[in-house]
N, C-alpha and C positions, 0 to 999 in steps of 0.2 A: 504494500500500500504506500511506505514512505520510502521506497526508493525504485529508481529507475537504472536500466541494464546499461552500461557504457561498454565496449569492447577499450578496454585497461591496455590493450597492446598497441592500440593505433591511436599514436599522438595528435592526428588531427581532428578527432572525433571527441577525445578528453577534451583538445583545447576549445572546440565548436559547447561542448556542453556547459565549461567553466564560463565561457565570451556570455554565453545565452541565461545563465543561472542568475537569480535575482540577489541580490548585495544588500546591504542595508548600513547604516550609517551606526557606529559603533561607541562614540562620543559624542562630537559635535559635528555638524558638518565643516567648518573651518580646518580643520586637522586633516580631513579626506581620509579617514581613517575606515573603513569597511570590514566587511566578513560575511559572509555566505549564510544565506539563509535555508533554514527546512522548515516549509510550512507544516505545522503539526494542526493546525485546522481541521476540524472531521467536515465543514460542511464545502471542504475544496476540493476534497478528495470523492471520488466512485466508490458509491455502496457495492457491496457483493450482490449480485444479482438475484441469490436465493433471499436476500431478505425484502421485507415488506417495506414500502416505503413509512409507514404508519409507525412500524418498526424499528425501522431506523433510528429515527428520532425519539419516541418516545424513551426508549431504551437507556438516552443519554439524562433521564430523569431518576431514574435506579438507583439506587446508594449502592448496591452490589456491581454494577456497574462503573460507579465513580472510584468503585476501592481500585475495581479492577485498572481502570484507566491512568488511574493515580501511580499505579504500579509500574506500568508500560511509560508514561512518561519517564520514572526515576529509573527505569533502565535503561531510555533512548539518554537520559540527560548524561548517564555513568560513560556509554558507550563514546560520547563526545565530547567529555571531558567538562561538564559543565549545565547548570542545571538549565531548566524550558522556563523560557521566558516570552511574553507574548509582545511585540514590536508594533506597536498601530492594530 
C-alpha cells in the first residue's frame, strides 16, 4: 500500500522517481532545507477491493482498529528512523 516497485538496478528510473517524488520543506523555507515525503494518509491511498466502501471508512472509527493503526504507524516510524508526523 505505502510503497511502490522501483527497479534499484537502473539508475535512471531511481533518478526519474526521486526528480518526481514530493519534498516538503523541513524548517523554514529560507534554509531550502527538504526531505522526502510518504504520505501515510488512508484516504490517498486504494482501498482493497474486497472491502466495502461503507467499510472502509467506518472501520477507521474502531478503537481496535486505532490500536491497530497506532501500531503500524510506530513500526513504519522505527523503520525510518523517526517518528509520523502529519505536514499540512
Amino acid at each position: 500500500m505505502f510503497e511502490k516497485p522501483i527497479d534499484k538496478t537502473n539508475r535512471k528510473a531511481m533518478i526519474a522517481f526521486l526528480k518526481q517524488h514530493f519534498r516538503y520543506d523541513t524548517m523554514h523555507s529560507w534554509n531550502r532545507a527538504t526531505s522526502y515525503a510518504t504520505c501515510i494518509k488512508l484516504h490517498r491511498h486504494e482501498k482493497p477491493k474486497d472491502v466495502k466502501d461503507s467499510t472502509w471508512w467506518e472501520m477507521f472509527s474502531l478503537p481496535e482498529w486505532c490500536q491497530v493503526l497506532s501500531g503500524l504507524l510506530d513500526e513504519f516510524a522505527q523503520s525510518r528512523f523517526g517518528p509520523c508526523t502529519e505536514n499540512g
